[in-house]
LUMRO-442236 format. One line per 10 residues: number of its first residue (from 1); their letters; for each residue x, y, z of C-alpha. Coordinates in steps of 0.05 Angstrom, whole numbers, plus 32768, in hexadecimal, padded with zeros to 4 digits. Layout:
NUM> A> X/Y/Z  ...
END
This chain:
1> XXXXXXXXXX> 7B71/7BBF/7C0A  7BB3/7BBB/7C22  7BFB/7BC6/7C15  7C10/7B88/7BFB  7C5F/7B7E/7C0A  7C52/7B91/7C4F  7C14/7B56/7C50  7C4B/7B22/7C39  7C81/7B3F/7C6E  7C4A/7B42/7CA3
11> XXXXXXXXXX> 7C26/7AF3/7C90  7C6E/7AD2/7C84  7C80/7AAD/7CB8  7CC2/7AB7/7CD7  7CE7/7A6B/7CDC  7D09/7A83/7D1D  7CC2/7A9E/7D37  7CA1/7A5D/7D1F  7CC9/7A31/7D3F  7CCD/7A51/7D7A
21> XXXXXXXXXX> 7C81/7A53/7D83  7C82/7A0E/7D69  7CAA/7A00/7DA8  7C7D/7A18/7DE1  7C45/79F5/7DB7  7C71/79B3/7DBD  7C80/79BE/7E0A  7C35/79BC/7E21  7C2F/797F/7DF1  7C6D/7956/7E05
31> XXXXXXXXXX> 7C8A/797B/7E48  7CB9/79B2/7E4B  7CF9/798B/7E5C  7CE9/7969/7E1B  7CF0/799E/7DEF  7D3A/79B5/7DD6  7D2E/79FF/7DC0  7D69/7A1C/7D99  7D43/7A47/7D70  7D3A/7A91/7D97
41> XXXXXXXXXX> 7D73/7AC1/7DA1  7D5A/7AD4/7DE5  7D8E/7AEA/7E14  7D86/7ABE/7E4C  7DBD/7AD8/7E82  7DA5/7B0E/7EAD  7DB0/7B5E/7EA9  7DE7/7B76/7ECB  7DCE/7B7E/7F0F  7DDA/7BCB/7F07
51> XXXXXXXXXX> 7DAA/7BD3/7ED1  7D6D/7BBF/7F02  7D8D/7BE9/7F32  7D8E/7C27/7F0A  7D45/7C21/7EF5  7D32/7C1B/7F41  7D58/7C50/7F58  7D43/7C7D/7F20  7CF9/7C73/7F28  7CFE/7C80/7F6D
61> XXXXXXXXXX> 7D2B/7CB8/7F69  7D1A/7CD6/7F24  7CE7/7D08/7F12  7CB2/7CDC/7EFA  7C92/7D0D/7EBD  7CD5/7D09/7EA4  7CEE/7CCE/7EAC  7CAC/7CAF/7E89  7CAE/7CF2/7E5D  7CC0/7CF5/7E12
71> XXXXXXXXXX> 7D0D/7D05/7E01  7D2C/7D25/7DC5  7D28/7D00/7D8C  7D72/7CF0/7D8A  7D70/7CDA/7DD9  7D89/7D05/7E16  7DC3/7D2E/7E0C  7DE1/7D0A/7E52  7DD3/7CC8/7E3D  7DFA/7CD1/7DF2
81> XXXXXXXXXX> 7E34/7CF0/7E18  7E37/7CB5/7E43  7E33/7C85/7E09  7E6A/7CB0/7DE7  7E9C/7CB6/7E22  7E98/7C63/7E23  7EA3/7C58/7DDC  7EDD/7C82/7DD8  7EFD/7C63/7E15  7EF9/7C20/7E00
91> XXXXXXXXXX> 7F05/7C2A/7DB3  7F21/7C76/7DAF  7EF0/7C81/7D79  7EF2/7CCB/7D82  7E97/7CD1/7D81  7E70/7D0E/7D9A  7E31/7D05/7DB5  7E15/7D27/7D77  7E2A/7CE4/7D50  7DFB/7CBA/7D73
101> XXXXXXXXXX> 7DB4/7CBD/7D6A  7D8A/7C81/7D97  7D52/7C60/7D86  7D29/7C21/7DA1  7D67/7BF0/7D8D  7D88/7BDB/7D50  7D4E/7BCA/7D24  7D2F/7C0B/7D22  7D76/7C2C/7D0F  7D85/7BF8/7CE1
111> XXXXXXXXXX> 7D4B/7C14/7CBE  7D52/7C52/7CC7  7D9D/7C4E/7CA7  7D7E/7C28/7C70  7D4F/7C59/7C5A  7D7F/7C94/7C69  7DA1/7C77/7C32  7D6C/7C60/7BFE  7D74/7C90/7BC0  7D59/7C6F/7B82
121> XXXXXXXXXX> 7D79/7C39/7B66  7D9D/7C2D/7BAE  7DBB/7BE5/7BBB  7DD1/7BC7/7C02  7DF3/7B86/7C09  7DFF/7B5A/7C44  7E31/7B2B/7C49  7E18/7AE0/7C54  7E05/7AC2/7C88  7DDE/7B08/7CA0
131> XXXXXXXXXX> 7D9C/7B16/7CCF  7D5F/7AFA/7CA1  7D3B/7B40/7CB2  7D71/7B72/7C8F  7D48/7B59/7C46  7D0D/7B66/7C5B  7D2B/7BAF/7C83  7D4D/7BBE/7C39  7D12/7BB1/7C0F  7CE0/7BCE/7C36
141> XXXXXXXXXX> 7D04/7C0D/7C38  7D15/7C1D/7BEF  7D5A/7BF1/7BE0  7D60/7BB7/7BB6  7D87/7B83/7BEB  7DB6/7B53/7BD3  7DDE/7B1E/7BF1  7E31/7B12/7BF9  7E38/7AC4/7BF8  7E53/7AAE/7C30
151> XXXXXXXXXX> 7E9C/7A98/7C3F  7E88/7A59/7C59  7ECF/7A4B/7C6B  7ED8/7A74/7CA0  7E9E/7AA4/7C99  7EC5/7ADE/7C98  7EB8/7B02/7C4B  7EBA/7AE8/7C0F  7EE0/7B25/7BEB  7ED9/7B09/7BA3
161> XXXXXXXXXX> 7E90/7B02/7BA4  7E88/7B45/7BC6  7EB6/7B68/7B9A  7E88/7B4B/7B5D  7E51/7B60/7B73  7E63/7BB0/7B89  7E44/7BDE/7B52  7E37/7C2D/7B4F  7DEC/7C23/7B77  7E0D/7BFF/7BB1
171> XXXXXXXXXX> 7E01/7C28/7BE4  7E16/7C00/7C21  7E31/7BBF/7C45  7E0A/7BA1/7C7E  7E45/7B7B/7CAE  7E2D/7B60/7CED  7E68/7B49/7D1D  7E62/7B28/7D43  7E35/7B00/7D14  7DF3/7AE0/7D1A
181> XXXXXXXXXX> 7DF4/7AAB/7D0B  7E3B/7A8F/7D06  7E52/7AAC/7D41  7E9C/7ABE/7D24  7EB7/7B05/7D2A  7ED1/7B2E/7CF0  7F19/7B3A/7CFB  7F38/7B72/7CEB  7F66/7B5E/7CB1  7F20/7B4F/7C93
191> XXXXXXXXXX> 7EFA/7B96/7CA3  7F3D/7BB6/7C8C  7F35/7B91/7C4A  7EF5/7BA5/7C4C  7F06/7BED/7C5A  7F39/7BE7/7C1D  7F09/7BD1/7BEC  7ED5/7C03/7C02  7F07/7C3F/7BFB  7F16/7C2C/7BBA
201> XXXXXXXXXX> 7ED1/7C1B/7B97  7EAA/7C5B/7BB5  7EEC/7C82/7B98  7ED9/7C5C/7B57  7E88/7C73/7B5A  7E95/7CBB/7B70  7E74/7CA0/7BB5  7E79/7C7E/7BEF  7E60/7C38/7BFD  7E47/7C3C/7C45
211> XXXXXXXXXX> 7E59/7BFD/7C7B  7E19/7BFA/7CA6  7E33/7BD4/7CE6  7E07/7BAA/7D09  7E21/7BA4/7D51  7DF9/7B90/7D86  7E22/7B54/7D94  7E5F/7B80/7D99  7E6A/7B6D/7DE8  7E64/7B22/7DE3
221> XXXXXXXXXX> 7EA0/7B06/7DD0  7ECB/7AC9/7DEA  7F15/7AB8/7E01  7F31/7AF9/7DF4  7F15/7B01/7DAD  7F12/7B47/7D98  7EE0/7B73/7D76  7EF7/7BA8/7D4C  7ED8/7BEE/7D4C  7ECD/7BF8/7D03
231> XXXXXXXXXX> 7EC2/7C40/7CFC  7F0C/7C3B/7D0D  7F21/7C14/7CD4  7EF3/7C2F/7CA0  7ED4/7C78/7CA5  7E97/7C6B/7C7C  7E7A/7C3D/7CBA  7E38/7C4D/7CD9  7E2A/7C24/7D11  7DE9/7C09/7D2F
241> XXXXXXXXXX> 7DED/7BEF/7D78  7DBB/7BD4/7DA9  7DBD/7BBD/7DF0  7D92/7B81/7DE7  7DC9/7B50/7DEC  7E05/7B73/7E19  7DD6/7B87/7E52  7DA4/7B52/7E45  7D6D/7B82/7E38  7D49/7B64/7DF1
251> XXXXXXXXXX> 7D02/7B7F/7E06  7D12/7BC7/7E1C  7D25/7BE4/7DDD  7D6A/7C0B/7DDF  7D9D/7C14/7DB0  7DB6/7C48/7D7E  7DD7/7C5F/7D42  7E19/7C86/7D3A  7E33/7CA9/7CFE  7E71/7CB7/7D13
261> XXXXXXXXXX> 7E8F/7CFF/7CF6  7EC0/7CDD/7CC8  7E8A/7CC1/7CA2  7E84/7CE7/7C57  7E49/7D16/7C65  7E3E/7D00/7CA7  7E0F/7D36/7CBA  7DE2/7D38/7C7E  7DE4/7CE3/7C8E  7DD5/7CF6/7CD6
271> XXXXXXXXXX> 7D9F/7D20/7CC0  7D7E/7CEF/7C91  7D7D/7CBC/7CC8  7D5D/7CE7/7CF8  7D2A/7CF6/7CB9  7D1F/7CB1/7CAD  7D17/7C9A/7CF8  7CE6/7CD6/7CFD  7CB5/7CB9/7CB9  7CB6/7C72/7CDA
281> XXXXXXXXXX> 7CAA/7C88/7D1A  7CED/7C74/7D3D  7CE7/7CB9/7D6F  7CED/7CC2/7DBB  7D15/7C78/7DC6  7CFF/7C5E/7E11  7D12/7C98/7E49  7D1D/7C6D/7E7D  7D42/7C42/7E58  7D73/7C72/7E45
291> XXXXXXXXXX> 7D7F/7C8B/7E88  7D90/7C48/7E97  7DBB/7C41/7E62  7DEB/7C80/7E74  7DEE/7C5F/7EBC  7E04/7C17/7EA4  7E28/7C1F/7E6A  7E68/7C0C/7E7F  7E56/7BC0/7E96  7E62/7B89/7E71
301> XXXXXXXXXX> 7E39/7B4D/7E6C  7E55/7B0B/7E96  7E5B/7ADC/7E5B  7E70/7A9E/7E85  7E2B/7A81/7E7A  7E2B/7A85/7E35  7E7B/7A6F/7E2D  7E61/7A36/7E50  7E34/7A1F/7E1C  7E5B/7A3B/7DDF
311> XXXXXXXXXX> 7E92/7A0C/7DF4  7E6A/79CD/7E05  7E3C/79CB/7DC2  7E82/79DD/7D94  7EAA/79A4/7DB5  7E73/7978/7DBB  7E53/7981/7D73  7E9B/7989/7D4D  7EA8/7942/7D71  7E6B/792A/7D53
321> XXXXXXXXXX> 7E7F/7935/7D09  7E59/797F/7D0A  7E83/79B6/7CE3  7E7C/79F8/7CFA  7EA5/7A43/7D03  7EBA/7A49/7D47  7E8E/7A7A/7D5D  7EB8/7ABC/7D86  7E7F/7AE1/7D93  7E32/7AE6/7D98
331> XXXXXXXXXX> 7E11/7AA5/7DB2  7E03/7A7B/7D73  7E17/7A43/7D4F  7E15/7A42/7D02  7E16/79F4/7CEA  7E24/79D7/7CAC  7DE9/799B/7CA5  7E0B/795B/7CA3  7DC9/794B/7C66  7DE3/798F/7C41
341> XXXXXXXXXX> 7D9C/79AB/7C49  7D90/79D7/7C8B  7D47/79D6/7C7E  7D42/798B/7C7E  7D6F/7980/7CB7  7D3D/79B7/7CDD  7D08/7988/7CCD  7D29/7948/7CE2  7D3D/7966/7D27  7CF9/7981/7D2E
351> XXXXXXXXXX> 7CE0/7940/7D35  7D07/793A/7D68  7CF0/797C/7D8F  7D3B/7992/7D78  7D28/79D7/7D65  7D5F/79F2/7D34  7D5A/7A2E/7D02  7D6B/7A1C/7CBA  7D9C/7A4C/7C9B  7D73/7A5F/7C58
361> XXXXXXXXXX> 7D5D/7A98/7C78  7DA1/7AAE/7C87  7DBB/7AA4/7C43  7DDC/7A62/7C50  7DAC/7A2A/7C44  7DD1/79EC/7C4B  7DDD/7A08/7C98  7DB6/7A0A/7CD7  7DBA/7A3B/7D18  7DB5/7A2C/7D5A
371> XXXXXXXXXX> 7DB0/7A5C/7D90  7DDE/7A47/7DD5  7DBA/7A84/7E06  7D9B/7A42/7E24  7D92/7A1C/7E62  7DDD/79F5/7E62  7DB0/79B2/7E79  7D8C/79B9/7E3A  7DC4/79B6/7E18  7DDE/7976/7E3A
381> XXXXXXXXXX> 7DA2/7956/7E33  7D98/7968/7DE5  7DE2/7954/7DD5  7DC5/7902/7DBF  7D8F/791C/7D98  7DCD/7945/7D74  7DF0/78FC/7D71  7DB4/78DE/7D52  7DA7/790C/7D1A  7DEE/790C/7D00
391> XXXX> 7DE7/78BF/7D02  7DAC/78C2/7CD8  7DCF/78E7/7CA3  7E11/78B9/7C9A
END
């Protein structure tokens, strides 16, 4: 016998996973130059040249019980100072090291925020188009989730639909900015709307309703676009960050969470993340990783590779007859079909080895993603397969 929600979660296939797998199937089948994979968010510039520096010269140098060693459960006090010193000088956010508490990147404190704040009855929305995973994360860990429809005009938020559905058990928003999958940035006239409204309902239900931000994007943004710090605009913000995308470092497992002190109980929420990281096992996040992490903090990724792509596939696809948001940040694409159905344009393009993500999972089913952290020939090569598809559906 088993537990059967977790059997569904764990024999469900992922569409991104499948298709994806589905692709290295294809490419022994049909040649890898033949294959047009769009479908993996896999951050395909290289780390900042500093980051394999630092883990050289800290194996070398290093003690090597410690640096392999466990850590506190919260990560090195060094290593939260120097994430605290760089957040405050790039966003004056005015965090202690005590706000932070790492773990092995977002996902795990995505979960643990979720569960620090699962008392009975508890609610969490997230505002369409969102990460397919935060269901699963909410449901898994004692929430009821439910969906914002998305603003499909320019996927910012659709404040009328999220206003209906706030109620007494909500206990938080999920807002990822940059977003995956459309790319666009929340400005902040929106996240000061957002604040607004916030402020006003938990005043109404004698609590407050919680934004969970979902960051780790936060770095890659295009031609000047900015990303606001939200804790700055609304205090209820906890924020969950990871270094998978900024340093290009998906498979080491880094990130953390920050309650910042402004946040309404923020130690007894600090406390119950810690408690809820400890019950899932979310303790001792990667040593060396961290150490890393307090030496190359400060770099930014070089997103000309990436800018490259972005701005080929949105001029070449818009000129098709595609209809998109221009995508600021991240290093997606979010495309309304040209059929209305993403999940039968997936299929049409997949005959094609034209490996696209429909956007059901994402909330938004008459859309499809596609992921530009390619090989920029790929994309030149893929663009008449693009021109043929749309023709099929005039």
């Amino acid at each position: 016998m088993v537990n059967s929600s977790m059997y569904a979660l764990g024999a469900a296939r992922s569409c991104i996973r499948e298709l994806f797998e589905y692709g290295l199937r294809q490419q022994a089948v049909v040649g890898r130059e033949n294959v047009f994979d769009y479908s993996l968010g896999n951050p395909s510039i290289p780390a900042p040249p500093a980051v394999n520096d630092s883990i050289v010269d800290i194996v070398r140098t290093e003690d090597t019980l410690q640096v392999h060693g466990y850590t506190p459960a919260t990560g090195y006090p060094g290593v939260r100072q120097a994430v605290a010193d760089d957040l405050n000088r790039r966003f004056d956010a005015h965090i202690r090291p005590e706000n932070l508490f790492f773990c092995c990147g977002a996902a795990p404190g995505l979960i643990s925020v979720i569960r620090a704040l699962a008392v009975e009855n508890a609610q969490i929305l997230a505002i369409a188009p969102y990460f397919p995973e935060y269901k699963p994360f909410v449901e898994a860990n004692g929430c009821r989730f439910r969906a914002v429809p998305a603003d499909t005009a320019h996927f910012q938020i659709d404040f009328a639909a999220l206003e209906a559905m706030l109620n007494p058990q909500v206990q938080a928003i999920i807002v990822n900015s940059p977003n995956n999958p459309s790319g666009t940035v929340y400005t902040a006239q929106t996240l000061k709307k957002l604040g607004v409204l916030l402020e006003k309902k938990g005043l109404e239900y004698g609590h407050p309703i919680y934004l969970i931000a979902d960051e780790p994007y936060r770095e890659l943004v295009y031609g000047g676009v900015t990303v606001p710090f939200i804790p700055n605009l609304y205090a209820n913000t906890i924020v969950c960050y990871s270094w998978s995308k900024s340093l290009s470092l998906p498979g080491e497992r880094i990130g953390y969470v920050c309650v910042p002190d402004q946040v309404q109980d923020s130690q007894e929420v600090f406390a119950a993340v810690a408690g809820a990281a400890r019950v899932c096992g979310h303790v001792c996040p990667p040593s060396l990783l961290q150490r890393v992490i307090a030496q190359c903090v400060q770099y930014p990724p070089d997103l000309a590779a990436y800018d490259k792509n972005r701005t080929l596939l949105y001029t070449e696809l818009t000129r098709m007859g595609y209809s998109m948001a221009k995508p600021d940040g991240a290093f997606y694409l979010f495309i309304k079909a040209p059929n209305g159905d993403g999940d039968k344009f997936s299929q049409l393009a997949k005959q094609e080895n034209l490996l696209l993500v429909p956007g059901r999972d994402f909330g938004c089913p008459e859309y499809f993603r596609i992921c530009y952290c390619v090989d920029h020939d790929m994309i030149i090569r893929s663009l008449p397969l693009f021109q043929k598809l749309i023709a099929q559906c005039q």
